[in-house]
C-alpha positions as a Markdown table, in Angstrom:
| # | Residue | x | y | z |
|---|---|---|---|---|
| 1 | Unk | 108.3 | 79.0 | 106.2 |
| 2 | Unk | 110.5 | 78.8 | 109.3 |
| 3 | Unk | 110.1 | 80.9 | 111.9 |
| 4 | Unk | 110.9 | 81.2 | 115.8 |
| 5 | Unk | 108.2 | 81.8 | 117.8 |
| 6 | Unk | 107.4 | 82.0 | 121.1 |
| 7 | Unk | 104.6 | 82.0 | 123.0 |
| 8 | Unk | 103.3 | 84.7 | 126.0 |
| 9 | Unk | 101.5 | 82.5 | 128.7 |
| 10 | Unk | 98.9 | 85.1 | 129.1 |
| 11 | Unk | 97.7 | 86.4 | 126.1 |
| 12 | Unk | 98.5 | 83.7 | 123.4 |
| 13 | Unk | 99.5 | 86.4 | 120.8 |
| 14 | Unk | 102.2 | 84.5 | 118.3 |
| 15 | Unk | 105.3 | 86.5 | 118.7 |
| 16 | Unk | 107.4 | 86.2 | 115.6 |
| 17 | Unk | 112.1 | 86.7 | 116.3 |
| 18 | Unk | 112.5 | 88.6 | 113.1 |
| 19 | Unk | 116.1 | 88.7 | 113.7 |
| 20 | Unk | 116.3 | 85.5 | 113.0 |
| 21 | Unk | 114.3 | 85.4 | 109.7 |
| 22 | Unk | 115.9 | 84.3 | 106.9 |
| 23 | Unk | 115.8 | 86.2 | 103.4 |
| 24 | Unk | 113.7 | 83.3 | 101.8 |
| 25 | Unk | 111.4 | 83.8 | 104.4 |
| 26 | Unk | 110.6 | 87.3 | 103.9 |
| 27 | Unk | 110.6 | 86.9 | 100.1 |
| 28 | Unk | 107.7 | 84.1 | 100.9 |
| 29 | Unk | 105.7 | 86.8 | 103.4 |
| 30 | Unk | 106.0 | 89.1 | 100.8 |
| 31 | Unk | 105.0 | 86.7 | 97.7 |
| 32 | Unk | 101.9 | 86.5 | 100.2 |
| 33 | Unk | 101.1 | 90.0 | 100.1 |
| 34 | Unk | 102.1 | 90.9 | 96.6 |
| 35 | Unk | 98.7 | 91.5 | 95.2 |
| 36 | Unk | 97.6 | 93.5 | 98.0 |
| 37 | Unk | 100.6 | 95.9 | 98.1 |
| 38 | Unk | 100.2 | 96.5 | 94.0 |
| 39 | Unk | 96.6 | 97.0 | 94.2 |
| 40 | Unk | 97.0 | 99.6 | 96.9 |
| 41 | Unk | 99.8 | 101.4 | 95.5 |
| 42 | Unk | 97.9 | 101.2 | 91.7 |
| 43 | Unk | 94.8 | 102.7 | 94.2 |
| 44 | Unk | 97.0 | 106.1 | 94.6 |
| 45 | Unk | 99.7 | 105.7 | 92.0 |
| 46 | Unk | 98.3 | 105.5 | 88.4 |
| 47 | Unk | 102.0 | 105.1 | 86.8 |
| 48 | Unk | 102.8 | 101.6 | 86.6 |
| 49 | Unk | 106.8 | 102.8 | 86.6 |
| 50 | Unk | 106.0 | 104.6 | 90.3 |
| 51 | Unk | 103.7 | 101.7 | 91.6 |
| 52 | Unk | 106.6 | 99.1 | 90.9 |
| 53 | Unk | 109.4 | 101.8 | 93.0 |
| 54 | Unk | 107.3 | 102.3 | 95.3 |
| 55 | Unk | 106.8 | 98.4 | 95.9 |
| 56 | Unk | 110.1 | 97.9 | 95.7 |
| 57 | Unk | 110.8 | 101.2 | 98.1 |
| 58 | Unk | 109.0 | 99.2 | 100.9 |
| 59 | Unk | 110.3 | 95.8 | 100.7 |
| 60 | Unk | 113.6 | 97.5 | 101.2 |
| 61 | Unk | 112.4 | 99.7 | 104.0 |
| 62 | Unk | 110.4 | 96.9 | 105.5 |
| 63 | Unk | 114.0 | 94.3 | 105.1 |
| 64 | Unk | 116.0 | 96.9 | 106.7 |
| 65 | Unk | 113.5 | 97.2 | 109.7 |
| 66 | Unk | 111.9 | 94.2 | 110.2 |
| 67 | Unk | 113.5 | 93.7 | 113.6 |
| 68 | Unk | 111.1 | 96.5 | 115.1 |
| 69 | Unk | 108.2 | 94.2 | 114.2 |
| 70 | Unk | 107.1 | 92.2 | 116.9 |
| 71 | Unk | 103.9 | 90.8 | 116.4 |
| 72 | Unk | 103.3 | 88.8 | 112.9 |
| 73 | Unk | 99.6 | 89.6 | 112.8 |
| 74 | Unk | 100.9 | 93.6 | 112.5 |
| 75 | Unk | 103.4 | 92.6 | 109.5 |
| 76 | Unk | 100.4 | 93.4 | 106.7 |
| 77 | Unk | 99.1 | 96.7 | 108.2 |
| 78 | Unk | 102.4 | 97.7 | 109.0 |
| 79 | Unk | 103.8 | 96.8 | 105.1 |
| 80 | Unk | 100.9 | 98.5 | 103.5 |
| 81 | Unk | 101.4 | 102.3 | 106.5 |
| 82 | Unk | 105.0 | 101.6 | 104.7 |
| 83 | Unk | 103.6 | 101.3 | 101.2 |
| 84 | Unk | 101.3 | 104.4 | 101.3 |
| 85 | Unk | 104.2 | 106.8 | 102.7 |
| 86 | Unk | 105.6 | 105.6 | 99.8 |
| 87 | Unk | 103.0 | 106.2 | 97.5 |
| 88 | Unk | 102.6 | 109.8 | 98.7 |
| 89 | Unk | 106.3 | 110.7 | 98.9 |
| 90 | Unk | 106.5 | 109.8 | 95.5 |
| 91 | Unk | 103.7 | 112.2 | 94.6 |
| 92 | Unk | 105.2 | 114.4 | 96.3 |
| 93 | Unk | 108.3 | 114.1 | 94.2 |
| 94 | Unk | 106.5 | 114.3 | 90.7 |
| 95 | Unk | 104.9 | 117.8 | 92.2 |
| 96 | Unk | 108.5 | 119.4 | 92.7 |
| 97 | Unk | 109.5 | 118.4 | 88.9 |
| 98 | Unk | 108.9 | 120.3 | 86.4 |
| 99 | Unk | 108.0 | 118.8 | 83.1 |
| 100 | Unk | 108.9 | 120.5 | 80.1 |
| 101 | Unk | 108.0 | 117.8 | 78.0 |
| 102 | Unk | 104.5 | 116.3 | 77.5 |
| 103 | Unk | 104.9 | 112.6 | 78.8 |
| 104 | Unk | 100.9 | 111.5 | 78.6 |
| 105 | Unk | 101.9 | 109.1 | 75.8 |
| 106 | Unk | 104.8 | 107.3 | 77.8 |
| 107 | Unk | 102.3 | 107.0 | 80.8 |
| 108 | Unk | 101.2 | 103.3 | 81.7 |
| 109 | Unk | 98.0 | 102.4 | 81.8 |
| 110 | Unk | 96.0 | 100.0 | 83.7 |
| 111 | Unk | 94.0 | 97.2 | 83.4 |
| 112 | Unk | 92.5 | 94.8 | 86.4 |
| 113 | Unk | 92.5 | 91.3 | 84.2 |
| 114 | Unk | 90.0 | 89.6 | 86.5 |
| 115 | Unk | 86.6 | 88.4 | 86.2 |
| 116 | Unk | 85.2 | 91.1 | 89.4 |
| 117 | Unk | 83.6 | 93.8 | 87.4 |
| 118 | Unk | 82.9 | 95.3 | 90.6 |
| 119 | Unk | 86.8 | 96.5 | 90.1 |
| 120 | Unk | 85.6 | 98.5 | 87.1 |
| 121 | Unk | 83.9 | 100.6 | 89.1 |
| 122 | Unk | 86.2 | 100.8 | 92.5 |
| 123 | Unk | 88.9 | 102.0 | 90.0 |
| 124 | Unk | 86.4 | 104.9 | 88.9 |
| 125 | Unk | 86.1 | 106.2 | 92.5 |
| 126 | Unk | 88.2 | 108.9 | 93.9 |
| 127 | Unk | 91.5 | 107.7 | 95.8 |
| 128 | Unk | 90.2 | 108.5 | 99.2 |
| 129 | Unk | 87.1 | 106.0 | 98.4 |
| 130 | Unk | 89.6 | 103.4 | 96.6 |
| 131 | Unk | 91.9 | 103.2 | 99.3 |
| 132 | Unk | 89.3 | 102.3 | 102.0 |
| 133 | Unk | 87.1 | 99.8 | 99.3 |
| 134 | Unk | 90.4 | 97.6 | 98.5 |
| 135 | Unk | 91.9 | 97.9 | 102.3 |
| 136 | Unk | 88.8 | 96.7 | 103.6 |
| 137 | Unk | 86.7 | 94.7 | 100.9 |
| 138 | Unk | 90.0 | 93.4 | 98.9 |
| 139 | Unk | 92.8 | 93.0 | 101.4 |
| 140 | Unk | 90.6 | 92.4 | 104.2 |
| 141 | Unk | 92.1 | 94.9 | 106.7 |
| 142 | Unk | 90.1 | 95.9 | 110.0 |
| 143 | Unk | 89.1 | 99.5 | 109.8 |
| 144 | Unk | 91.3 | 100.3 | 113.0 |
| 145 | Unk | 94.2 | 99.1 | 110.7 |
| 146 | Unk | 93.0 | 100.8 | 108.0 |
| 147 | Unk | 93.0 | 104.5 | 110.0 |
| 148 | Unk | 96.5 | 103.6 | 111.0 |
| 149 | Unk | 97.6 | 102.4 | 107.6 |
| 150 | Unk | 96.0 | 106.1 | 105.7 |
| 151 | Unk | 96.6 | 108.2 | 108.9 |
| 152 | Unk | 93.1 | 108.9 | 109.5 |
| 153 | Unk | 90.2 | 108.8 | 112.1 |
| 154 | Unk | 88.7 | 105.4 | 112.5 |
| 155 | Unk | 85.2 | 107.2 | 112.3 |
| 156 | Unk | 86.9 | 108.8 | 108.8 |
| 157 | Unk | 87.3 | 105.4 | 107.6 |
| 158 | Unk | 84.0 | 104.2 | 108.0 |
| 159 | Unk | 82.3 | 107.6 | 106.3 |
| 160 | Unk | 84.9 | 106.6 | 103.2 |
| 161 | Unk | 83.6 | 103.2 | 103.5 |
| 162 | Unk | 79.8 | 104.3 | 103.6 |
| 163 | Unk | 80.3 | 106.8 | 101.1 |
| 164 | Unk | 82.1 | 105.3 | 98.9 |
| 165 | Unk | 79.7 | 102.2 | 99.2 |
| 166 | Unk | 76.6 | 104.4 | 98.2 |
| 167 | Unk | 78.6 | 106.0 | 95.1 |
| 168 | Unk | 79.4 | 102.4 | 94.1 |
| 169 | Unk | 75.9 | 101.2 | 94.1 |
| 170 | Unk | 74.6 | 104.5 | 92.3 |
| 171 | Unk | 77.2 | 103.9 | 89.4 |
| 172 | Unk | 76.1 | 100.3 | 89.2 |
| 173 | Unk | 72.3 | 101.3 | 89.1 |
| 174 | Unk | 73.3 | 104.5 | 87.0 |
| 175 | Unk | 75.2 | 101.4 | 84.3 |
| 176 | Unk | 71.7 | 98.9 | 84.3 |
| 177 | Unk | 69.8 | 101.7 | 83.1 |
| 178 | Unk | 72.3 | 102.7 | 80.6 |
| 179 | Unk | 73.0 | 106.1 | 82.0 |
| 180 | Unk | 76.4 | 107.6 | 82.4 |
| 181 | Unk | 77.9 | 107.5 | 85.8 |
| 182 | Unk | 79.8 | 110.4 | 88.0 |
């Protein structure tokens, strides 16, 4: 990947012209950052139809406004803040409709094809303890990114994390002794 960079004297932070990047460039930043933008927006959106607009929704946003990103270290936090606005406007939109028509048998459903059986049970936890597990655990984002990226408190974030770290292990405990977990 090509990019120009330049470096600040004092503070060695990589400072990516994304005026100047090319097309195949983005498409190869976001090839590296695919699996972490479908498994959040899967995190809140269940419809496989409304995680793939919404992914496409932010490359296009993200495209269109690259040039206000000036660090590159920011581009994944600030892809996935655009991703979850996403996500929730298009909520948003399904609660305005009105369905006259039952559509649970067109619905898509998922399933994570890897070997982590922890996954299993991440995808069993409510959206606010999903979000924070696959930001943090998954995608590797700092909790300060993460408050920014869900629009919550950083102390927020790590009460999700705690939280949703205790209900993991009691469903995991709950499963060994052949009990039923919630």
């Amino acid at each position: 990947m090509v990019l120009e960079t330049s470096t600040t004297v004092n503070s060695k932070i990589e400072i990516v012209n994304f005026k100047t990047l090319s097309k195949d460039s983005f498409v190869e930043i976001i090839q590296e950052n695919r699996v972490s933008l479908y498994r959040l927006s899967k995190s809140i959106l269940k419809n496989e139809a409304d995680v793939q607009d919404a992914i496409s929704e932010t490359i296009i946003k993200a495209y269109t406004n690259i040039y206000k990103l000036k660090l590159m270290d920011s581009f994944k936090p600030w892809i996935m803040k655009i991703l979850v606005n996403e996500c929730y406007s298009i909520i948003k939109k399904h609660k305005k409709l009105e369905l006259v028509d039952d559509f649970a048998d067109y619905e898509g459903s998922y399933e994570d094809k890897t070997e982590d059986n922890l996954m299993f049970y991440v995808n069993q936890l409510d959206e606010e303890f999903k979000s924070v597990i696959i930001l943090f655990y998954y995608d590797d984002i700092s909790i300060k990114n993460i408050s920014i990226i869900l629009n919550i408190s950083e102390g927020t974030v790590k009460s999700r994390l705690s939280r949703a770290k205790a209900k993991l292990k009691a469903m995991m405990e709950n499963n060994l002794r052949g009990d039923s977990f919630e």
